[in-house]
DRENZADREN-258793 format. One record per residue (C-alpha): x, y, z; residue in three letters; residue number from 1. Coordinates in steps of 0.1 Angstrom, whole numbers, plus 5000, padded with zeros to 4 digits. Example, Ala and Ser with C-alpha at 12.3 -4.5 7.8 and 13.67 -1.06 7.14 Angstrom:
BEGIN
     xx     yy     zz   residu   num
   5123   4955   5078      Ala     1
   5137   4989   5071      Ser     2
END
This chain:
BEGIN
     xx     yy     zz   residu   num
   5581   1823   9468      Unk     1
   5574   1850   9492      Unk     2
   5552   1881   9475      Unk     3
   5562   1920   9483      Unk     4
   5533   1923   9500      Unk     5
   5540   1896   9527      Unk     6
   5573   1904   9527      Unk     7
   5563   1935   9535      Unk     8
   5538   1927   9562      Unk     9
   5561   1900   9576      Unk    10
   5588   1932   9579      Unk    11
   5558   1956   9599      Unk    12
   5554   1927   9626      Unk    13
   5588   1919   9629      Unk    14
   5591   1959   9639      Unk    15
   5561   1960   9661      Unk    16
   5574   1932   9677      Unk    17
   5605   1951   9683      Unk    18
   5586   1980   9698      Unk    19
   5568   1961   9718      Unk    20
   5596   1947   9734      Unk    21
   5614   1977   9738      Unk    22
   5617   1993   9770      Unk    23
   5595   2023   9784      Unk    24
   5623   2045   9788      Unk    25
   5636   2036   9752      Unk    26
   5602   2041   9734      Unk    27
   5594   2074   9751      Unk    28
   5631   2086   9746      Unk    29
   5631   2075   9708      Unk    30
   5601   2099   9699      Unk    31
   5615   2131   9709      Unk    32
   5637   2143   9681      Unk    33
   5652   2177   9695      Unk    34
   5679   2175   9719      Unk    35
   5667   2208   9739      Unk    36
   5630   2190   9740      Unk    37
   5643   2156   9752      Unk    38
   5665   2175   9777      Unk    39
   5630   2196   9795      Unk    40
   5612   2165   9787      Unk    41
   5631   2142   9809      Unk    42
   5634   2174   9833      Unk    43
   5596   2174   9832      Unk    44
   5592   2140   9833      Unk    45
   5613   2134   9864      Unk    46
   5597   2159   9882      Unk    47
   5563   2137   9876      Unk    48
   5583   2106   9892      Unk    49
   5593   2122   9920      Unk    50
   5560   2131   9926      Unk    51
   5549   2095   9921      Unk    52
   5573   2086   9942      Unk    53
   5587   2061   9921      Unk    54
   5624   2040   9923      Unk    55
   5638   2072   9942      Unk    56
   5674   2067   9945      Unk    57
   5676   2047   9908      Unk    58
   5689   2059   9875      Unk    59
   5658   2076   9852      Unk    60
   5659   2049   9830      Unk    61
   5653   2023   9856      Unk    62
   5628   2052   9871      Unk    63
   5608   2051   9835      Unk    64
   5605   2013   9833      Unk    65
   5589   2006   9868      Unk    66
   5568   2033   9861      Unk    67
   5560   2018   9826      Unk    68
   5551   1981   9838      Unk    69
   5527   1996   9869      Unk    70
   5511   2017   9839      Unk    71
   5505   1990   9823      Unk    72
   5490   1971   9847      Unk    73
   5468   1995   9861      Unk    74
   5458   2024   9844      Unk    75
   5430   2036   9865      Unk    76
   5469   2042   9889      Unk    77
   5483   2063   9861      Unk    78
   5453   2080   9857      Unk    79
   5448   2090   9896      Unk    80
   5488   2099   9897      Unk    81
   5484   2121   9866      Unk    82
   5450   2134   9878      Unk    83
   5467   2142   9911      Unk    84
   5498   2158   9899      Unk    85
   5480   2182   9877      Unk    86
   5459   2195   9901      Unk    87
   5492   2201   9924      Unk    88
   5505   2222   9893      Unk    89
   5468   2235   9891      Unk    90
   5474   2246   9928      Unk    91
   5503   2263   9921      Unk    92
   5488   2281   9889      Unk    93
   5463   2297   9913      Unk    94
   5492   2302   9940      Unk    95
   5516   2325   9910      Unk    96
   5541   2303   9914      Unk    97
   5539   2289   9876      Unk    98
   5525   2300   9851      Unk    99
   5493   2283   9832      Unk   100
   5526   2274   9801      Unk   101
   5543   2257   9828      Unk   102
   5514   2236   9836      Unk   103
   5508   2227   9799      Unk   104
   5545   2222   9791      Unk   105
   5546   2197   9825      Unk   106
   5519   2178   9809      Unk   107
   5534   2174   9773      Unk   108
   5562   2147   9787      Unk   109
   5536   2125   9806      Unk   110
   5515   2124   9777      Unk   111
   5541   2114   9751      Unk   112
   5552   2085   9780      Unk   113
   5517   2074   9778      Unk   114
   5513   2074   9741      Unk   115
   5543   2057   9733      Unk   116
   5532   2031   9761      Unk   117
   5497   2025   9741      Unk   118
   5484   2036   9775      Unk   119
   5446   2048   9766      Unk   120
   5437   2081   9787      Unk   121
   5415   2108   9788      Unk   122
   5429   2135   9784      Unk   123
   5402   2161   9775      Unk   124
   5386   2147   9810      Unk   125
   5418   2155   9826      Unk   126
   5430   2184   9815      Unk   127
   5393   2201   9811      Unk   128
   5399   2225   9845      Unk   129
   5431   2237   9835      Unk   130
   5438   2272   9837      Unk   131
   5446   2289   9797      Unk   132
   5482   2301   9793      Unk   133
   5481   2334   9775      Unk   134
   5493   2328   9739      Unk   135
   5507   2359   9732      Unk   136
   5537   2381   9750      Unk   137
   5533   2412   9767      Unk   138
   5553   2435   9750      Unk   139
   5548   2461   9725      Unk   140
   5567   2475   9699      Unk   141
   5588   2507   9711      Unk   142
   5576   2543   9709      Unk   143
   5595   2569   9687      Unk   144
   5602   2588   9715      Unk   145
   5619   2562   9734      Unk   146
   5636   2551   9705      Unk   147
   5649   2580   9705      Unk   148
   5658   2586   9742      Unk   149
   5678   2550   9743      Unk   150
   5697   2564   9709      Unk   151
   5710   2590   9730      Unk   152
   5729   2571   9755      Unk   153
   5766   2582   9752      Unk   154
   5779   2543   9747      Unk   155
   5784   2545   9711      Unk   156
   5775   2510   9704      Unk   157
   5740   2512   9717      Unk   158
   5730   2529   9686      Unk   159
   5735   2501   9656      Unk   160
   5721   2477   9684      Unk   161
   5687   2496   9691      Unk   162
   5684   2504   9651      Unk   163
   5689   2467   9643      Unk   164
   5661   2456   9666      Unk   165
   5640   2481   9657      Unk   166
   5640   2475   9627      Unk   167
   5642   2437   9621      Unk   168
   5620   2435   9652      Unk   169
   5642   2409   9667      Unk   170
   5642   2410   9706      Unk   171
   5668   2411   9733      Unk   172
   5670   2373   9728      Unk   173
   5679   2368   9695      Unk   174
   5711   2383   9700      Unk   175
   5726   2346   9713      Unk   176
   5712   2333   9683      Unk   177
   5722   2355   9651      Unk   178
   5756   2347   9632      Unk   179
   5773   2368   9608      Unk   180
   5764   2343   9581      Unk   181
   5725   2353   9590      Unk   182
   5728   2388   9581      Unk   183
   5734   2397   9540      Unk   184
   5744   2428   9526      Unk   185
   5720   2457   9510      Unk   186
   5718   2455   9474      Unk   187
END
């Protein structure tokens, strides 16, 4: 009679065994949850394979699994590819053509790839020279007196607008986002 416990750990490396048979693209595709993330990851990430150079002309998939296997096999190659590319982004940091966010969000997709690959890298060591992306936005909260100069433009419906994200401080963006069923009556 089998106990819980082995039963248990017989279940565990039945799993792992699955993982570790799974392909690249699957593993790195299964840990992203959000649909928006996995869509600018695999932007992101594709953008590092083109760099790389790798399968051009194949599907993504077939793309992540070459890409995967050499990994795997030589990951002082990774390493120098990853090494390389952020220092291209670094370049164009310096150059204002991205911003330092860019460069960090660019770099969030390869790591996950090499995580869920059990691919073991530095990445303190290669993301030490990085420029810092600035945390916070550059905006300030309006003035009254420009509150009150927008208020006067003669398009009546500029008013409950500018009052609403004045005072909720929402921002121009939210707008896409709010629903009637978001907003609840004074009581």
């Amino acid at each position: 009679m089998v106990s819980v416990v082995e039963e248990g750990q017989q279940q565990q490396h039945h799993y792992l065994q699955q993982l570790e048979s799974s392909s690249p693209y699957s593993l790195f595709v299964l840990a992203i949850r959000s649909p928006q993330t996995k869509e600018k990851y695999l932007q992101r990430f594709g953008y590092f394979l083109d760099f790389v150079k790798i399968g051009i002309g194949r599907s993504f998939e077939e793309r992540c699994n070459i890409l995967g296997e050499l990994a795997k096999n030589d990951p002082k190659w990774i390493t120098n590819c990853i090494f390389n590319y952020l220092q291209l982004l670094k370049n164009r940091v310096e150059a204002k053509e991205i911003k330092a966010s860019t460069l960090r969000n660019n770099i969030k997709p390869i790591k996950l790839f090499c995580e869920q690959m059990d691919i073991e890298l530095t990445w303190k060591r290669l993301t030490r020279g990085m420029p810092k992306e600035r945390k916070y936005a550059s905006d300030r909260a309006p003035k009254l007196e420009e509150i009150i100069r927008i208020t006067q433009y003669p398009d009546r419906r500029i008013k409950p607008i500018i009052y609403t994200m004045v005072s909720s401080g929402i921002h121009i963006g939210a707008w896409d986002y709010l629903r009637w069923k978001d907003i609840f009556p004074k009581r």
